[in-house]
Every structure is written in C-alpha cells, then in structure tokens.
Backbone bond lengths (Angstrom), bond angles and torsions (degrees), N, CA, C in turn:
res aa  C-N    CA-C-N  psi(-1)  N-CA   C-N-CA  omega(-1)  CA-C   N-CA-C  phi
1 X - - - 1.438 - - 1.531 111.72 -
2 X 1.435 109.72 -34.99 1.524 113.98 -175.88 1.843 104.03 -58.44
3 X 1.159 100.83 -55.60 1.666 120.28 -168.71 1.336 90.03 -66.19
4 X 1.106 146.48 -15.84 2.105 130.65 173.42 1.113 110.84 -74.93
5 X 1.898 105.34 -41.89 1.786 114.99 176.39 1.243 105.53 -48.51
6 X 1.527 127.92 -83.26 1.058 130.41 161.41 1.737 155.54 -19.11
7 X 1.589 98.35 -37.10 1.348 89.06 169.20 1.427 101.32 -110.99
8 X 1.830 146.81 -2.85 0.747 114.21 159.34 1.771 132.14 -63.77
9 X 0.770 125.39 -26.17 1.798 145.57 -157.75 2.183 88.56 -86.30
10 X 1.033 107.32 -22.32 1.694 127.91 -179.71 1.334 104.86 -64.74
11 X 1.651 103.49 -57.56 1.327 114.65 -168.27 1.246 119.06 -106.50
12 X 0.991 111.97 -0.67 2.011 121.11 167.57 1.969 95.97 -92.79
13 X 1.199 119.23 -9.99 1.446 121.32 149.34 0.854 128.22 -53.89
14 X 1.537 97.25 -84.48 1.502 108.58 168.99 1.700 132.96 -32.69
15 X 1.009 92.94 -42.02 1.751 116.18 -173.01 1.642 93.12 -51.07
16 X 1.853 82.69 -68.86 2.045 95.30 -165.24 1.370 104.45 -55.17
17 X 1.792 137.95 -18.32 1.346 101.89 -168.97 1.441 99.29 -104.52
18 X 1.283 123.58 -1.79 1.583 132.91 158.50 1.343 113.54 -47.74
19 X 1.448 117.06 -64.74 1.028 127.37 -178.65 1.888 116.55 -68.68
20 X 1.410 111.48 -29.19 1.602 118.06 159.25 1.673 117.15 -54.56
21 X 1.460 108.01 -37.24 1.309 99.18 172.52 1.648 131.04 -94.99
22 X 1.201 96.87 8.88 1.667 104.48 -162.10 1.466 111.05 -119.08
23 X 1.396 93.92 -2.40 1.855 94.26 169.41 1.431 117.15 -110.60
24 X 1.516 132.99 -2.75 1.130 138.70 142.01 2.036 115.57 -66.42
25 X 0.991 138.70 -51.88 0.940 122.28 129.57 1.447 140.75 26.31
26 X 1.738 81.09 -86.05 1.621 89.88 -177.38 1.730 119.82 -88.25
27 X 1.147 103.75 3.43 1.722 135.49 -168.60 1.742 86.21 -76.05
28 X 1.662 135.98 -26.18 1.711 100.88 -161.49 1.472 90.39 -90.16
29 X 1.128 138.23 -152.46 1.600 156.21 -113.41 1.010 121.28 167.38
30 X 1.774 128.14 89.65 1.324 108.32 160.94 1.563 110.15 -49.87
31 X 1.947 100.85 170.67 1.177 134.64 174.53 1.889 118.47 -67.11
32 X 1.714 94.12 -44.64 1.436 94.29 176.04 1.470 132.62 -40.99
33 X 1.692 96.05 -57.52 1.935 84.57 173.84 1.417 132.70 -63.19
34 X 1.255 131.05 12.46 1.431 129.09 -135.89 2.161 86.37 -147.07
35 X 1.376 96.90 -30.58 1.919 92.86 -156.49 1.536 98.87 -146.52
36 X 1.374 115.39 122.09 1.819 128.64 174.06 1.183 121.03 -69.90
37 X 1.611 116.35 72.15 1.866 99.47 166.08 1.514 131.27 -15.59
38 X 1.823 86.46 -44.04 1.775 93.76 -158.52 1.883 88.97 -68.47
39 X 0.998 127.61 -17.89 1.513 122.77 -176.08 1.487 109.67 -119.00
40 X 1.189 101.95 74.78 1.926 111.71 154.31 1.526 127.89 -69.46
41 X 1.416 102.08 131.81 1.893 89.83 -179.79 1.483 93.16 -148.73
42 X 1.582 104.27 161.23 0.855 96.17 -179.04 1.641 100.16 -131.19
43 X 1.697 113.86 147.66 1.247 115.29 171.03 1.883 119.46 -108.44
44 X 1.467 125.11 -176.97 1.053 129.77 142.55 1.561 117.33 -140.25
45 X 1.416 104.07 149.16 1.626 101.21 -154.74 1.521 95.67 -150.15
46 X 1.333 116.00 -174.95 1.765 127.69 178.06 1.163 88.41 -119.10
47 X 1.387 108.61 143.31 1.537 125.20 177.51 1.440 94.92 -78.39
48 X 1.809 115.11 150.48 0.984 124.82 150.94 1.237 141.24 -131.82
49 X 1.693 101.23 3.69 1.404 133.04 168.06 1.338 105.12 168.03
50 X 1.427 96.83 146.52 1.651 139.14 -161.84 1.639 100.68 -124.56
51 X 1.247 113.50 92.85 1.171 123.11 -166.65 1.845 122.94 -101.80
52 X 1.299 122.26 38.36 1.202 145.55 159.83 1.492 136.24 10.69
53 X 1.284 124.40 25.03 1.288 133.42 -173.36 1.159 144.40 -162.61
54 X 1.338 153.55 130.50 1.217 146.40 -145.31 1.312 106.60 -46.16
55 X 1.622 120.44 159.18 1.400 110.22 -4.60 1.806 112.07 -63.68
56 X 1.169 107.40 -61.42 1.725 122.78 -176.44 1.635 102.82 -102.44
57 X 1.319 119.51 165.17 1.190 134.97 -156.96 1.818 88.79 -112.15
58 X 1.152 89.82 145.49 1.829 90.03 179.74 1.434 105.83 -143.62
59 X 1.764 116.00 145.16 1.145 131.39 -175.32 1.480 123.11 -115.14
60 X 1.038 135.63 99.00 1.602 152.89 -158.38 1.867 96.63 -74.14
61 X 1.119 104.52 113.05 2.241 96.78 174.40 1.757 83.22 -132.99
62 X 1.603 97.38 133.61 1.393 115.07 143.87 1.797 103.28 -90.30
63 X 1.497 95.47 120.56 1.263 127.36 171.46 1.256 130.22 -109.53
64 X 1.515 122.82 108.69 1.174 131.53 -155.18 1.999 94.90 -98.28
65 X 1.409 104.82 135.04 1.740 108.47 174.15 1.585 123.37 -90.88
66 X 0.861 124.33 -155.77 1.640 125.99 -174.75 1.736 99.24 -89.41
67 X 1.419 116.13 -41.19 1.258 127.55 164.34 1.872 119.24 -39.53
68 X 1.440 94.33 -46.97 1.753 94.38 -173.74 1.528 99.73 121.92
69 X 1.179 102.21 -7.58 1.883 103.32 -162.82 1.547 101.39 -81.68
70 X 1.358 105.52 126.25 1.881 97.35 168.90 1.705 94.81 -109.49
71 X 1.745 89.48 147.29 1.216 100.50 161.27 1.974 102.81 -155.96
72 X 1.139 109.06 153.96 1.054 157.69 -164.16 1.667 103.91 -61.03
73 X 1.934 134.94 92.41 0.887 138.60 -169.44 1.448 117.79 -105.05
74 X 1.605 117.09 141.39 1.408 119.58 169.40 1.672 121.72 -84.34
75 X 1.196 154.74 121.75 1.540 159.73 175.51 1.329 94.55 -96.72
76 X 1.409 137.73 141.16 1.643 151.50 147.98 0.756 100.83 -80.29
77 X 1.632 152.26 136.12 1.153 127.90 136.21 1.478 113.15 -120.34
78 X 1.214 119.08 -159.21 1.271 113.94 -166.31 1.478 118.84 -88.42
79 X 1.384 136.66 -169.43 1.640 130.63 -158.49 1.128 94.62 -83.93
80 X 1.496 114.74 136.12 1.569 108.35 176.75 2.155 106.51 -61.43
81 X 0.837 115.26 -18.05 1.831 96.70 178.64 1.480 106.66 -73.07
82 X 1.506 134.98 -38.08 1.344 133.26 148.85 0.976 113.41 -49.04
83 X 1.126 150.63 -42.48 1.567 149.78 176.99 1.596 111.17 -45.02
84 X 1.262 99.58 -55.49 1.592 122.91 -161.28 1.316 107.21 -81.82
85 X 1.726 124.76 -5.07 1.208 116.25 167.52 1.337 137.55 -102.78
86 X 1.575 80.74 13.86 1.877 97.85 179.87 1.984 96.19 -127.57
87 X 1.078 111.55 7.68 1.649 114.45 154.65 1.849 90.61 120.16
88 X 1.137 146.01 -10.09 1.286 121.39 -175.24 1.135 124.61 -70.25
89 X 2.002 128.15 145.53 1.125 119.98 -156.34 1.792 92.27 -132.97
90 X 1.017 121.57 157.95 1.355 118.41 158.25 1.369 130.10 -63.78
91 X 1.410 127.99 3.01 1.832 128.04 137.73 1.561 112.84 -95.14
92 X 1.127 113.67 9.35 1.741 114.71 -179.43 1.813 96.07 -59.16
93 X 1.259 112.82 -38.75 1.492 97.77 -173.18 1.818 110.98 -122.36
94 X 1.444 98.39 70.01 1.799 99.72 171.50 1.533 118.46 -32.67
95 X 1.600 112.08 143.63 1.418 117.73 173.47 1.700 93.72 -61.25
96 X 1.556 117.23 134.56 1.840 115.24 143.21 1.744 77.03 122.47
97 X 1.532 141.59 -17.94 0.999 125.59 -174.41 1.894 112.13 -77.43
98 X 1.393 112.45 147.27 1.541 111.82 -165.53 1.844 81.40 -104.24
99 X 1.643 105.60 128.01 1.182 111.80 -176.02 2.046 100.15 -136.02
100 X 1.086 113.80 137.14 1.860 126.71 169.57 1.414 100.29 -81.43
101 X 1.131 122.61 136.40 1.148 130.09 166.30 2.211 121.44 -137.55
102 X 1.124 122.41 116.81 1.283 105.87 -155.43 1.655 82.52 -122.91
103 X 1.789 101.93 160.98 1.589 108.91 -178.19 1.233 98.44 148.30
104 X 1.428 117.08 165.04 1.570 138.52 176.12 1.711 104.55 -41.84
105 X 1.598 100.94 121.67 1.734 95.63 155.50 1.205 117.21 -68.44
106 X 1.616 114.05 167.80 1.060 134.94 157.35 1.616 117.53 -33.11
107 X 1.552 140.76 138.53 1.061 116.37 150.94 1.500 132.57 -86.49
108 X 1.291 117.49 5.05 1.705 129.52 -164.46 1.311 89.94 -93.75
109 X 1.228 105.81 124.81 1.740 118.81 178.41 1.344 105.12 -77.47
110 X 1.229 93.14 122.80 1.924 135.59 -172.72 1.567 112.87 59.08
111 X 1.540 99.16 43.33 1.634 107.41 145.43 1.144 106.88 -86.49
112 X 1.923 93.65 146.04 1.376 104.54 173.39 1.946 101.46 -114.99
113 X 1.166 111.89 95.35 1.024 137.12 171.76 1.868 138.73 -174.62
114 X 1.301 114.53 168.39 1.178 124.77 -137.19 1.636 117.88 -138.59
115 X 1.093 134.58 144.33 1.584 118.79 -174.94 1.945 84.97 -120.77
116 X 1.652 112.51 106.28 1.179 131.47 172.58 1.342 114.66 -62.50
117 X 1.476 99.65 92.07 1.492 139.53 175.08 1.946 112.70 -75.35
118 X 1.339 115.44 -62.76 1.343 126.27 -170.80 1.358 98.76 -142.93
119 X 1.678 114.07 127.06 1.267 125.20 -160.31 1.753 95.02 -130.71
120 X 1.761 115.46 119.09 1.895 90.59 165.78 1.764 79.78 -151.19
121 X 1.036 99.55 177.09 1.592 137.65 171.99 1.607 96.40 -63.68
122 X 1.250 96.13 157.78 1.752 107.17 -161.43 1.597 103.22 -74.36
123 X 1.928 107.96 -14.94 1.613 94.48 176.67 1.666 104.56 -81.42
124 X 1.479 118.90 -4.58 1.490 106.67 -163.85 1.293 122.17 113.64
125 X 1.541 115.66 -38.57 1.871 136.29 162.34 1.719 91.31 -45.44
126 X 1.184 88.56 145.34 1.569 122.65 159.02 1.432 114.16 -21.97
127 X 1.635 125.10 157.06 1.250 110.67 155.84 1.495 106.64 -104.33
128 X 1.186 123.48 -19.07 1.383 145.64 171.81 1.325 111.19 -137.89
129 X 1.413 116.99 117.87 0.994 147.83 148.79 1.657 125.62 -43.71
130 X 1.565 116.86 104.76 0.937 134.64 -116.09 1.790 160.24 26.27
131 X 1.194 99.17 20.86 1.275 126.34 173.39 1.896 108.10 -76.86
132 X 1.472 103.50 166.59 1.415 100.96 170.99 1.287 127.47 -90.16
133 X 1.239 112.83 120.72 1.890 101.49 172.74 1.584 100.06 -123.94
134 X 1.300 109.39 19.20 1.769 83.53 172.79 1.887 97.93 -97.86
135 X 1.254 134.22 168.86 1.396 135.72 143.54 1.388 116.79 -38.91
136 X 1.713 126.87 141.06 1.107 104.36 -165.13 1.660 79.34 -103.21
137 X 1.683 103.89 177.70 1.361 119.29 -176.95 1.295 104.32 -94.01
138 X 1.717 102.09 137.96 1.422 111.62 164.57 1.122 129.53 -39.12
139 X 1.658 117.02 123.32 1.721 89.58 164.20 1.644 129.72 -80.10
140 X 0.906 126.40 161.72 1.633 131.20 -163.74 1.729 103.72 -105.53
C-alpha cells in the first residue's frame, strides 16, 4: 500500500511533464497548408518593416503591379535564432531598401503574401554575403 502512494503521484508527474513538453512541439506548422509550391512567384518591393521575432521573422514590401497599384506584402521567413546563425541582424533589412524576394504564394485567395524562399538586392547580388539565396535542391 505504501509503494501505490508513492509511485502513483511519481507517475502522474512524469506523465504531466511529458505531456508539458510535447505539446509545444507539436504547436510549429508546416509551410504546406498555408503556401503553394506548385505556385512560386517572385516579387520586388521597398521594405517597410523587418519584423524580427519569434515565431518566424517577417518582411513588410510595398509592391507596386504592372497596373501602378501598390499594395502592401507579407514575407515568412525563418526563426530569427536560425536567422542569426548564418549572420542576419534586425537592421540587415532597413525600411526604403528595394529588395526581390522569390518562393511559394500564399494559398488564401487574394493574399498578398509569400514564404521567403530567395532573398537579393534589386541588382540580384546577395543580401548577405555568404548566406543562401539560391532555392535549395530537392532531395531525390
């Protein structure tokens, strides 16, 4: 009887901090439901904020169309602690800078946003210097 007191109250512990760690976890999000591989596009826009913090880092472009019309774009990008280990900083992308950005659209019909795939400067150069901006290749 002593040993039931004891190891149940053990294992209703155990349980709860199992279960404390395993539902954050399951809390991130693939990309698929949210953004269309099969539909890549690519824009260029003026930054208007560089938005730096968990979960993912996000990039604000007024984007002007063939029309003349600007409107106002979302970028995903990746967690700022991944970010920061290949050199990105939260002034890496000043408001007023004209930046390309290519990757999966949005899937919500008539979002204007993007999961930031390939990032360069309006000539095409890098935004960071040695970092990746091409798409990486599938693996097979």
């Amino acid at each position: 009887m002593i040993m039931r007191r004891t190891f149940l109250p053990s294992l209703l512990l155990l349980l709860y901090g199992l279960l404390g760690t395993a539902l954050p976890l399951s809390a991130h999000h693939a990309s698929g439901p949210f953004y269309d591989s099969d539909k890549p596009i690519e824009i260029e826009g003026v930054v208007t904020r560089f938005v730096f913090r968990n979960p993912h880092a996000a990039l604000f472009l007024d984007v002007t169309d063939e029309s003349g019309e600007t409107a106002e774009w979302q970028i995903e990008l990746g967690a700022p602690v991944m970010l920061r280990r290949v050199g990105w900083t939260p002034d890496l992308l000043p408001v007023g800078m004209v930046v390309r950005v290519a990757g999966p659209s949005a899937r919500a019909e008539g979002a204007k946003g993007l999961l930031g795939r390939k990032l360069t400067r309006a000539d095409g150069s890098p935004i960071l210097e040695g970092g990746r901006t091409q798409e990486p290749t599938p693996p097979r």
